[in-house]
PAZAPA-4460 file (N, C-alpha, C; in steps of 0.05 Angstrom, whole numbers, plus 32768, in hexadecimal, padded with zeros to 4 digits):
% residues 244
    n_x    n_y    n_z   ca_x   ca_y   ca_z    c_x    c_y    c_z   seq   type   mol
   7DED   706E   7E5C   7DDC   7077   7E72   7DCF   705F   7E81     1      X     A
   7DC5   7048   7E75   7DB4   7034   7E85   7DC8   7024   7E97     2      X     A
   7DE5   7027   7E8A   7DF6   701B   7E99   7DF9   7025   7EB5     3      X     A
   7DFD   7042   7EB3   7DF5   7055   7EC5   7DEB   7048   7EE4     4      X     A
   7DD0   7048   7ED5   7DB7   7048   7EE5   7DBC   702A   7EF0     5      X     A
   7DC1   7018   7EE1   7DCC   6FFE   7EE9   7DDC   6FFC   7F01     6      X     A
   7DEB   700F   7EF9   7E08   700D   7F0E   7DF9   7015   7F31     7      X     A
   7DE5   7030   7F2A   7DDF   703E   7F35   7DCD   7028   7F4D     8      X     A
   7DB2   701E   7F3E   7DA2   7008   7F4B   7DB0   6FF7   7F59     9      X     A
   7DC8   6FE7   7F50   7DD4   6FD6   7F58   7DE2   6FDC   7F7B    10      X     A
   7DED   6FFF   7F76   7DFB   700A   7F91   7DE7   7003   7FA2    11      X     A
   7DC9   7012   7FA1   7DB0   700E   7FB0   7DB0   6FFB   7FBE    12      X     A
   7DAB   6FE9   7FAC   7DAB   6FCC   7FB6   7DBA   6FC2   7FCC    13      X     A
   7DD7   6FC2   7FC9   7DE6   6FBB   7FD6   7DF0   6FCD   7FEF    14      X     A
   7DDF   6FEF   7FF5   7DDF   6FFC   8001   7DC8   6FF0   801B    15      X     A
   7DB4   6FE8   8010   7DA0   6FE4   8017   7DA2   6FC8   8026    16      X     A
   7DB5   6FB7   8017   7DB7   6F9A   8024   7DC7   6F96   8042    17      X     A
   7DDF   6FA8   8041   7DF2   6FB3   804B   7DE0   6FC3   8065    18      X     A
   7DCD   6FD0   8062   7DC6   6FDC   807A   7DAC   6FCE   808F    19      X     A
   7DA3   6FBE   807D   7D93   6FA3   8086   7DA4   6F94   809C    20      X     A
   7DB6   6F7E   8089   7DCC   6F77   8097   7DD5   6F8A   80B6    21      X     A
   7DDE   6F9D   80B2   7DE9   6FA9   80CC   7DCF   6FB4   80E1    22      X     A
   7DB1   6FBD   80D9   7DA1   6FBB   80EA   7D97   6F9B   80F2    23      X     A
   7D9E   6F8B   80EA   7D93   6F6B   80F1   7DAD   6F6B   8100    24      X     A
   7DC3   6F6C   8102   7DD9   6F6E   8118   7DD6   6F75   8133    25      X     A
   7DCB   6F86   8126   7DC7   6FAB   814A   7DAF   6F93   8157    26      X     A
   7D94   6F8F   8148   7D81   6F80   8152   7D89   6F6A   8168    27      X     A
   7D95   6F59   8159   7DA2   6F3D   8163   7DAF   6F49   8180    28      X     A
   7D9D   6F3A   8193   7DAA   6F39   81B2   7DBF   6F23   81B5    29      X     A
   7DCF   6F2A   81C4   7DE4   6F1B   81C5   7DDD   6EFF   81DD    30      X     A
   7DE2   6EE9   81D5   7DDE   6EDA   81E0   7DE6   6ECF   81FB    31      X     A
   7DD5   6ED0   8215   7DDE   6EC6   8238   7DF5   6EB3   8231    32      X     A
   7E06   6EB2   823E   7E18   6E98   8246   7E03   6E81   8253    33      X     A
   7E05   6E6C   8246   7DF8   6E56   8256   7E0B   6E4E   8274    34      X     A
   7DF2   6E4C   8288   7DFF   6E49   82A6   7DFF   6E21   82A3    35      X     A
   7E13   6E1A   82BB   7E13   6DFC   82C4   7DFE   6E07   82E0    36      X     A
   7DE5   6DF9   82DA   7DDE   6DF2   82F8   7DD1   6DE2   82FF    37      X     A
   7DD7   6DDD   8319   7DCA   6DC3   8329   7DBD   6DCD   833A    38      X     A
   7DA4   6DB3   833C   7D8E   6DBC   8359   7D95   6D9C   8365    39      X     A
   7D97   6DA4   8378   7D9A   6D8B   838B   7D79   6D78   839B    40      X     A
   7D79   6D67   839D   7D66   6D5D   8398   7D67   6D43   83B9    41      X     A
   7D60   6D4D   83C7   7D57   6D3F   83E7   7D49   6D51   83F7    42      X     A
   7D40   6D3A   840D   7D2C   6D42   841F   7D33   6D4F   8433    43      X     A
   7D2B   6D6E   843E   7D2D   6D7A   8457   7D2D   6D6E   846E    44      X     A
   7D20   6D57   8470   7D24   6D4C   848C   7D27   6D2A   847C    45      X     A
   7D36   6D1A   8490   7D41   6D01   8485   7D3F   6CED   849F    46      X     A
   7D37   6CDD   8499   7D34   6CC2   84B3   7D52   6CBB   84B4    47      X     A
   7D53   6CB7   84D0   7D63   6CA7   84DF   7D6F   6C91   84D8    48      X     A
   7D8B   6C83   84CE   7D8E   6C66   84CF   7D7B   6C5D   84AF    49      X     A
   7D76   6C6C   8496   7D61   6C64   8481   7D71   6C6C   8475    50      X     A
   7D77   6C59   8456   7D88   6C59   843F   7D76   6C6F   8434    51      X     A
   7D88   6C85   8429   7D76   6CA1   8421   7D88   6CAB   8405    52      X     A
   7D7D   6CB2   83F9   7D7E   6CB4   83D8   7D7F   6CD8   83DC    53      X     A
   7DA1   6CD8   83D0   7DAB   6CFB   83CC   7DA7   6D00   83B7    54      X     A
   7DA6   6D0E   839F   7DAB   6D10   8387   7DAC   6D30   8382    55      X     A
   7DAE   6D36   8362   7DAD   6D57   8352   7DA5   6D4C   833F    56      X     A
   7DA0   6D5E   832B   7D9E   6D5C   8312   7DAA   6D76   8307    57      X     A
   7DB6   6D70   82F3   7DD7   6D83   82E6   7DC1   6D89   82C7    58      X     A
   7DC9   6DA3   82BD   7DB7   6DAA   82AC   7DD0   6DC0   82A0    59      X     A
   7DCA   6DC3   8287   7DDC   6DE1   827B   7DD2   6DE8   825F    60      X     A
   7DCF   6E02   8263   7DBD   6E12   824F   7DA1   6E05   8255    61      X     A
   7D97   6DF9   8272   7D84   6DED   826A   7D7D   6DD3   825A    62      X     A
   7D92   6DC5   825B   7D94   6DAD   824F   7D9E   6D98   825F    63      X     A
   7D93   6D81   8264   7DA2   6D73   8276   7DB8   6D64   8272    64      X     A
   7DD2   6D64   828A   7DEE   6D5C   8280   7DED   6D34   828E    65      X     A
   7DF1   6D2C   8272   7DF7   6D0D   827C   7E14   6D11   827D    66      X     A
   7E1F   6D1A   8276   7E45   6D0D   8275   7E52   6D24   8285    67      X     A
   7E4F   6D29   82A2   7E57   6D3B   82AD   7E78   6D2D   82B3    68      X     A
   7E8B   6D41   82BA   7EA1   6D38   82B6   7EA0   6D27   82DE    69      X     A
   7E96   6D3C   82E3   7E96   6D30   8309   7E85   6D39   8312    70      X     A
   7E77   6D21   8327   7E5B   6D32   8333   7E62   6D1B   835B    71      X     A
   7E6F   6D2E   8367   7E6C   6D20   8387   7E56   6D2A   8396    72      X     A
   7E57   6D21   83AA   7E49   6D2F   83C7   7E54   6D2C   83E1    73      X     A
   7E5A   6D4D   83E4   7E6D   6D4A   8400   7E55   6D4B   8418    74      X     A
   7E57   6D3C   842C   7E41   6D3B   843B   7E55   6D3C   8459    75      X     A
   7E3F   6D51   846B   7E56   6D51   848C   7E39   6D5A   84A1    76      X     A
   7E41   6D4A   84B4   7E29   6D5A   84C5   7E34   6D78   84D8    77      X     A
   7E2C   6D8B   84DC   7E36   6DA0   84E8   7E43   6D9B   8502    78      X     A
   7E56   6DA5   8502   7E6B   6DA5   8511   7E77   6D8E   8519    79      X     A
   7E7E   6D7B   8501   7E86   6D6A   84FE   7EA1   6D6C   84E5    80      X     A
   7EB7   6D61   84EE   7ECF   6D72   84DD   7ED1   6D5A   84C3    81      X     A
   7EC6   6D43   84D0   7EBC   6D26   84B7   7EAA   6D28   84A1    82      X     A
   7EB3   6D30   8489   7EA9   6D37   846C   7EA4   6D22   845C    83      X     A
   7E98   6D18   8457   7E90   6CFF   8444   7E86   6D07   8423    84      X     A
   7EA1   6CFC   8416   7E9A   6D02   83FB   7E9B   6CE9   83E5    85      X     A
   7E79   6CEF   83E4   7E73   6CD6   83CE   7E74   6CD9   83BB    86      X     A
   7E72   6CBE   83A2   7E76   6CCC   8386   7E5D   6CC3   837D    87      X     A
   7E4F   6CD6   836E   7E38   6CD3   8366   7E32   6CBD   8348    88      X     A
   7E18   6CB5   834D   7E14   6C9C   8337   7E04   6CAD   8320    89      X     A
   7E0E   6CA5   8307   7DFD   6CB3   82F8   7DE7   6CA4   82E7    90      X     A
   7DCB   6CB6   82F0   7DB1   6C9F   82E2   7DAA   6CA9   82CE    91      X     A
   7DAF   6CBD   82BF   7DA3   6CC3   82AB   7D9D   6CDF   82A8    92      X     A
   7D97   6CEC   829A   7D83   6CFC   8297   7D8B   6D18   82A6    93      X     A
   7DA5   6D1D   82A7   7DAB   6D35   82B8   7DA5   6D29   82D8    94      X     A
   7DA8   6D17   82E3   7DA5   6D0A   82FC   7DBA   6CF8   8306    95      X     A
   7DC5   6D01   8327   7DDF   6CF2   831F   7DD5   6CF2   8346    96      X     A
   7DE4   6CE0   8356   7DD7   6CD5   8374   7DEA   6CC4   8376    97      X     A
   7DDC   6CC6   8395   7DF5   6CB3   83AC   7DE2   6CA5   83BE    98      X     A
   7DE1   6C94   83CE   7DD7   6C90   83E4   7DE2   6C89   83FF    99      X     A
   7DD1   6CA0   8412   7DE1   6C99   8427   7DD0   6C9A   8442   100      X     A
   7DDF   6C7D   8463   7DCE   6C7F   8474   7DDA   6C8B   8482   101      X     A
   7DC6   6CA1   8495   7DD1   6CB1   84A1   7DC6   6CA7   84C6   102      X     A
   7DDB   6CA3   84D7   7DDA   6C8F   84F3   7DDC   6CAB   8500   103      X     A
   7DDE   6CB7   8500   7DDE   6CCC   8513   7DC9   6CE3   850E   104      X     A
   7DBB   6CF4   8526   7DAA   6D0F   8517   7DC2   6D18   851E   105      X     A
   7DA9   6D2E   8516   7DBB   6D4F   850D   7DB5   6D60   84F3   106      X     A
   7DC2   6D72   84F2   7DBD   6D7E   84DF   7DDE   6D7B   84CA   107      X     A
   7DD5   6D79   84AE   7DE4   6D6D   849B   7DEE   6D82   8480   108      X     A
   7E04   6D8B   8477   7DFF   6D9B   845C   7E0A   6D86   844A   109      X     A
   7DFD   6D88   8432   7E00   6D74   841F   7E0E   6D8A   83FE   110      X     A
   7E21   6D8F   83FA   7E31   6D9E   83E4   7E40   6D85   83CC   111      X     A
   7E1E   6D8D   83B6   7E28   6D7C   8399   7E43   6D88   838E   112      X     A
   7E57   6D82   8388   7E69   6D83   8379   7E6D   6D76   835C   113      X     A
   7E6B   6D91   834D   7E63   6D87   832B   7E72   6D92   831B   114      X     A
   7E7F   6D88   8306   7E93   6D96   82F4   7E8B   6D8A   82DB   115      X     A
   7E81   6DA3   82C9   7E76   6D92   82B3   7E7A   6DAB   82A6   116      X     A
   7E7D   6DAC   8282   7E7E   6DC4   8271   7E98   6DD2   8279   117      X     A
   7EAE   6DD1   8282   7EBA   6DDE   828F   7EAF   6DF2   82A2   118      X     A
   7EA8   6DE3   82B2   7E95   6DF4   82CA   7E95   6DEF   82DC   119      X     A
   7E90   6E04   82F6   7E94   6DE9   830C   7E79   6DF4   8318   120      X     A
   7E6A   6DE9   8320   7E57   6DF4   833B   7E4E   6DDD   834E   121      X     A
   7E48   6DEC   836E   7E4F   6DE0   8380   7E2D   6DE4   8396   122      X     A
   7E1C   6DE6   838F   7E04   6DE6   83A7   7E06   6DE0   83B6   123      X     A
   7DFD   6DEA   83D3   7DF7   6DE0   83F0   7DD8   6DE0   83FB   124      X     A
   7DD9   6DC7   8401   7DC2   6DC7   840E   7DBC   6DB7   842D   125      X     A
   7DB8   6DC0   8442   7DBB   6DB2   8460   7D9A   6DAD   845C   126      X     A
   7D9F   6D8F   8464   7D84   6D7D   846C   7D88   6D7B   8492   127      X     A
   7D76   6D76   849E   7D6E   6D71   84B6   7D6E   6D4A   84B4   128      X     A
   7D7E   6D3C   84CF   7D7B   6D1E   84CC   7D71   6D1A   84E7   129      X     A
   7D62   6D0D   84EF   7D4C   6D08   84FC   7D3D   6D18   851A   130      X     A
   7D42   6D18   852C   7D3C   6D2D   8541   7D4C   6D3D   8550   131      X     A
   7D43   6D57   8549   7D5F   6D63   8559   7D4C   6D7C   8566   132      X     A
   7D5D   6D86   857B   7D58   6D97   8593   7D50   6DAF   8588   133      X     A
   7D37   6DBF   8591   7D24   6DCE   8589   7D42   6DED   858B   134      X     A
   7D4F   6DE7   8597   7D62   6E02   85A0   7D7D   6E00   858B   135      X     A
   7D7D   6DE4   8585   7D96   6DDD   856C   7D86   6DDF   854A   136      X     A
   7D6A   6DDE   854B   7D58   6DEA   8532   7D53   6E08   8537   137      X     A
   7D56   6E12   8544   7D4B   6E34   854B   7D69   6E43   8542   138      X     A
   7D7E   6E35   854A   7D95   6E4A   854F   7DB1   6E3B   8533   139      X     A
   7DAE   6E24   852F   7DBC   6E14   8519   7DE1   6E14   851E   140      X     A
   7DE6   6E06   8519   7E06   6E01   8518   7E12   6E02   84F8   141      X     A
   7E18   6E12   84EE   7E1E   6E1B   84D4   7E40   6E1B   84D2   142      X     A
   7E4C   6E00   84E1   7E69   6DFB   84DC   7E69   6DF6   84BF   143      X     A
   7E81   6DF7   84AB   7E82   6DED   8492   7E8F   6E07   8487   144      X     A
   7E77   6E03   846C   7E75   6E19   8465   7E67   6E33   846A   145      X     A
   7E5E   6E30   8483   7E54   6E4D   848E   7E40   6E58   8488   146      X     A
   7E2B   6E60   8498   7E11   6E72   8490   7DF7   6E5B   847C   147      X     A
   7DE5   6E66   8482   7DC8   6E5B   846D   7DCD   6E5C   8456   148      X     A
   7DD5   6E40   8444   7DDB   6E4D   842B   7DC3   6E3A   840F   149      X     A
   7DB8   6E51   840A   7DA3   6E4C   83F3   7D9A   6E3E   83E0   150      X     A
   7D90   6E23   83E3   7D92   6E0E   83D3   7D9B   6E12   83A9   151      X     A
   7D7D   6E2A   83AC   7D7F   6E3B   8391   7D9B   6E4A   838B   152      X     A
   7DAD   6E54   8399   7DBE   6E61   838D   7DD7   6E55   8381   153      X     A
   7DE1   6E63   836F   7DF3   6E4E   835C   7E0A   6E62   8356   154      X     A
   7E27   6E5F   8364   7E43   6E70   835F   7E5A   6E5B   8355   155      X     A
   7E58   6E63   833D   7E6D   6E56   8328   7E84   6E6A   8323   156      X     A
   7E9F   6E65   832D   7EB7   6E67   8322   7EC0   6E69   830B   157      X     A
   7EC5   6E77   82FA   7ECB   6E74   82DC   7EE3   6E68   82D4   158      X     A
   7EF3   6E70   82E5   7F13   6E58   82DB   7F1D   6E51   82F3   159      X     A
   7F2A   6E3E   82F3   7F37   6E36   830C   7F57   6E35   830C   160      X     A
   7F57   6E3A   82F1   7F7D   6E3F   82F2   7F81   6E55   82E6   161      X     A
   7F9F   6E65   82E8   7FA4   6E7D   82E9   7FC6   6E79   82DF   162      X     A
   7FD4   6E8C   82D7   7FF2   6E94   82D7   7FF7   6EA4   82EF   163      X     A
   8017   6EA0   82F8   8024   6EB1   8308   8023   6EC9   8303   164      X     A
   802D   6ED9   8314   802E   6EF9   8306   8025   6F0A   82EA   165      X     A
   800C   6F03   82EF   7FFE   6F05   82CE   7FE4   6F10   82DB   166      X     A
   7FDC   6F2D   82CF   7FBE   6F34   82D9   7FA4   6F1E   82CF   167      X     A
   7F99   6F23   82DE   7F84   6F04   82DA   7F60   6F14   82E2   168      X     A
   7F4B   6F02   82DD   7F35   6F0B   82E1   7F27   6EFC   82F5   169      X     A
   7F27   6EFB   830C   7F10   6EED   831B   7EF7   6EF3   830C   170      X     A
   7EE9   6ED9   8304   7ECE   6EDB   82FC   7EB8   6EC4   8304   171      X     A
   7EAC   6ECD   830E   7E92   6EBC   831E   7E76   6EC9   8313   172      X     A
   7E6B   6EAA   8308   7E50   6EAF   8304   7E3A   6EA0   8318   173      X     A
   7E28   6EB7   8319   7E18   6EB4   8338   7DF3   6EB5   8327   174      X     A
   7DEA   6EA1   8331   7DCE   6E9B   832E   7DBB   6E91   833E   175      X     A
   7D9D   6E9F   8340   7D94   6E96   8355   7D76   6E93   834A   176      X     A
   7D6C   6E7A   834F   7D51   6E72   834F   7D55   6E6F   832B   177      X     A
   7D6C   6E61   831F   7D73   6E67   8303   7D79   6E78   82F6   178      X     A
   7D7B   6E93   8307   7D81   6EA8   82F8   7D8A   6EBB   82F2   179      X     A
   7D9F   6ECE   82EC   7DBB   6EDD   82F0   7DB2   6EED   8309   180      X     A
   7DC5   6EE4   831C   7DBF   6EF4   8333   7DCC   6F1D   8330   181      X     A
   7DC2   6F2A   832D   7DC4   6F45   8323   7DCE   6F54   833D   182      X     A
   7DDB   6F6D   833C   7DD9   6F79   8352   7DE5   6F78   836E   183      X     A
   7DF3   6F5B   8363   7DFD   6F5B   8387   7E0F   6F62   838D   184      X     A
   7E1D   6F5A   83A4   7E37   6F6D   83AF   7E47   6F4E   83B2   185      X     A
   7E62   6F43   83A8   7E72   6F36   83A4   7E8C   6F3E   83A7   186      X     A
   7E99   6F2D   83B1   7EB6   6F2A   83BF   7EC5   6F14   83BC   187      X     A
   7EDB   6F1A   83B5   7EEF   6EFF   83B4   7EFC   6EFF   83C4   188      X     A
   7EFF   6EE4   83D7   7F18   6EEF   83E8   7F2C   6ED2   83E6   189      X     A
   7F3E   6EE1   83E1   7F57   6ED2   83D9   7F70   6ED0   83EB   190      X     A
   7F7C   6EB0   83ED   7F96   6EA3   83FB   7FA3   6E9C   83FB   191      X     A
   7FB4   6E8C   8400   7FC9   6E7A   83FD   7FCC   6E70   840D   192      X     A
   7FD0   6E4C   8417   7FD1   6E4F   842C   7FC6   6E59   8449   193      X     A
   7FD8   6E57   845B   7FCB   6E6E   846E   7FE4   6E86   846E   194      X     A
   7FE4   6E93   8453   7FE9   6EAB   844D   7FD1   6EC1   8456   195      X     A
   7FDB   6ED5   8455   7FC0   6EEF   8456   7FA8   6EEE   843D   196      X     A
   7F92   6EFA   844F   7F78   6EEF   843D   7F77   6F08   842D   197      X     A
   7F78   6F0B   8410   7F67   6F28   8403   7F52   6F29   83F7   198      X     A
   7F4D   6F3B   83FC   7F27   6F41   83F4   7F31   6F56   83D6   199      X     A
   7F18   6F45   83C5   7F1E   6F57   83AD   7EF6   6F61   83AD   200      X     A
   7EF4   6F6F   83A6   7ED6   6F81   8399   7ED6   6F74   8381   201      X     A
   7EB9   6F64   8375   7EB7   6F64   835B   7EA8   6F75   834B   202      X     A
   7EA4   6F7A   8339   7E92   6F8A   8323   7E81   6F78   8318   203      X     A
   7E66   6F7B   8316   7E50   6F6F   8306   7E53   6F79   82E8   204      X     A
   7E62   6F6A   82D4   7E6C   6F72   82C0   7E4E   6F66   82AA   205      X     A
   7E44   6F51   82A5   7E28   6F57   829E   7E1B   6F47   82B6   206      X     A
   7E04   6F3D   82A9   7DEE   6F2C   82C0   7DF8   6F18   82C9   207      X     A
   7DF7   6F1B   82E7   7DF8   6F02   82F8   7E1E   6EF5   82F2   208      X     A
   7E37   6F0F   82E3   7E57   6F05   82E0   7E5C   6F20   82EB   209      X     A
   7E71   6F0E   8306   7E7C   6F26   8315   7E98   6F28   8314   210      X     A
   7EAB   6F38   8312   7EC1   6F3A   830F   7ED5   6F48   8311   211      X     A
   7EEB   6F3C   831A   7F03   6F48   8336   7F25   6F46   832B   212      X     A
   7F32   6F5E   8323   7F4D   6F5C   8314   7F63   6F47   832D   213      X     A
   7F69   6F45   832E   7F80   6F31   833A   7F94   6F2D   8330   214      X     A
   7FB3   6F29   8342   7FCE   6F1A   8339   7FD5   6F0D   834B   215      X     A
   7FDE   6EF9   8343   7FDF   6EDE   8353   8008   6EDD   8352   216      X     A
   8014   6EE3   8373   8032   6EE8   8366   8046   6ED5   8373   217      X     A
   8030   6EB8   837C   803A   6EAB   8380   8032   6E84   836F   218      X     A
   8042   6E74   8365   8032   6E61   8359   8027   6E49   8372   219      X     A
   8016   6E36   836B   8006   6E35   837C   7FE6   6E2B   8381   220      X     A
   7FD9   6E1D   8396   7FC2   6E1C   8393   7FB6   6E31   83AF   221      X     A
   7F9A   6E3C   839B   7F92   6E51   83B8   7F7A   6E52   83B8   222      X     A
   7F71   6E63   83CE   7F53   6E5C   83D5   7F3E   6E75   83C9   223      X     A
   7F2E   6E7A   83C1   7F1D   6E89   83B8   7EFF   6E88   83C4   224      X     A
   7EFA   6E98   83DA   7ED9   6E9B   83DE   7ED2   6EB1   83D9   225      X     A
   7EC1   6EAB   83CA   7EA8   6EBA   83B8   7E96   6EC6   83CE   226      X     A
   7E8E   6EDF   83DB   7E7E   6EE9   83E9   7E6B   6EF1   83D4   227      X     A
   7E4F   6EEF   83DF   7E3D   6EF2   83D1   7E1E   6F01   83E3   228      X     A
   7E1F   6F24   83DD   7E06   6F23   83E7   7DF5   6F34   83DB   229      X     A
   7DD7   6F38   83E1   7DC5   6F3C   83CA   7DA9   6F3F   83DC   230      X     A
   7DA3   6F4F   83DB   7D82   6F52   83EF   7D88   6F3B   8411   231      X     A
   7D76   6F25   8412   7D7A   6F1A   8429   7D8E   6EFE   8427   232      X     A
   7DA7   6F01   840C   7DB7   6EEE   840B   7DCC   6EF3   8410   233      X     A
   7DDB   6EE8   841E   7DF8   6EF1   8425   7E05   6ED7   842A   234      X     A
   7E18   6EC8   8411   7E21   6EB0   8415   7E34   6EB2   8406   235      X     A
   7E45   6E96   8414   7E5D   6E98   8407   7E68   6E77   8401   236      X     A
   7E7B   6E79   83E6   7E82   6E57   83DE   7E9C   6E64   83DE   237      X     A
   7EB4   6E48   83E8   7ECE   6E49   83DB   7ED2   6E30   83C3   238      X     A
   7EE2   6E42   83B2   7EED   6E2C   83A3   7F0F   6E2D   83A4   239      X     A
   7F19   6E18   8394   7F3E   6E1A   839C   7F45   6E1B   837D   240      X     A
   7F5E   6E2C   8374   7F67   6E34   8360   7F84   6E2E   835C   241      X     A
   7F86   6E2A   8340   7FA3   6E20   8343   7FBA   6E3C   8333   242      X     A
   7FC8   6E45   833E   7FE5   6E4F   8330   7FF7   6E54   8321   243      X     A
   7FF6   6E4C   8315   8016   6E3D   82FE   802A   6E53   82F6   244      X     A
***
């Protein structure tokens, strides 16, 4: 009989450990994906003809990235088809810069280009260079990449290569002011070439990851812009994808 009871205590136990275990499971929230992001780091308005200091600082999970794999800066003044892309110096500390003099005004967008973690993200930010016409600041020349686009917001591409004839996942993670952008309305629109453009609908599959079925039925490099809009944001990045 004590063996019994032995046997009996022992089930308890291990009934008891067993259901601990699986409520400390259920508890446990599942952990955010850490985002790559950059805040870009210059002045709204910039003197004339003066050596001027561009920089970001590259950060993930909140940690800052010294060994980013690539960090440029494509720089163009509006409506200007001349793109200038520097390669950024790295100082330390999640801080990586270029310097550059700028001989002409106007108005300027400055797009860090960063690939770090297997990640890519790409900020825009247009500075003003020295005096320009009260009717060319009221009304803006938004050649480039098109439209006001939000220093804070951050649209990362999740892969950049793909198989032929193979269903695939467009997935873009979107963040703004650091933080899963929720709720918005997202679009991929996809090319080849100057093939026909298709628009795919994404799904906000959790916070701030949106996502769009696709087949790709030719091999290839192609274009992907990310439409993005959300209360008073409505912007859009391309990135280019490869085929195989």
């Amino acid at each position: 009989m004590k063996k019994v009871y032995a046997f009996l205590a022992l089930l308890m136990s291990s009934l008891l450990l067993f259901a601990a275990c699986d409520q400390e499971k259920q508890e446990k929230k599942p952990e955010k994906p850490a985002m790559l992001e950059v805040k870009i780091e210059a002045d709204d308005h910039i003197e004339l003809n003066k050596e001027t200091t561009i920089a970001c600082v590259v950060t993930y999970g909140g940690e800052k990235v010294d060994d980013a794999d690539e960090v440029k800066f494509e720089i163009w003044k509006h409506g200007s088809e001349q793109h200038d892309m520097l390669k950024a110096k790295n100082e330390g500390s999640g801080k990586y810069s270029v310097t550059k003099t700028f001989t002409e005004p106007g108005t300027y967008s400055v797009v860090a280009h960063v690939t770090a973690r297997n990640m890519h993200n790409m900020p825009k930010k247009d500075i003003i260079v020295g005096q320009e016409s009260k009717q060319h600041q009221e009304h803006g020349d938004n050649a480039g990449h098109g439209g006001h686009h939000h220093a804070d917001l951050s649209i990362m591409l999740q892969h950049k290569e793909y198989a032929v004839n193979k269903p695939v996942s467009l997935t873009a993670r979107i963040a703004h002011a650091g933080k899963p952008l929720t709720n918005a309305a997202v679009r991929f629109e996809v090319w080849k070439d100057s093939g026909k453009h298709e628009f795919i609908d994404a799904s906000e599959t959790q916070a701030g990851q949106y996502e769009a079925a696709a087949t790709f039925q030719e091999k290839g490099t192609y274009s992907v812009k990310i439409h993005v809009e959300a209360k008073e944001l409505h912007e859009h990045q391309i990135e280019q994808i490869t085929v195989k």
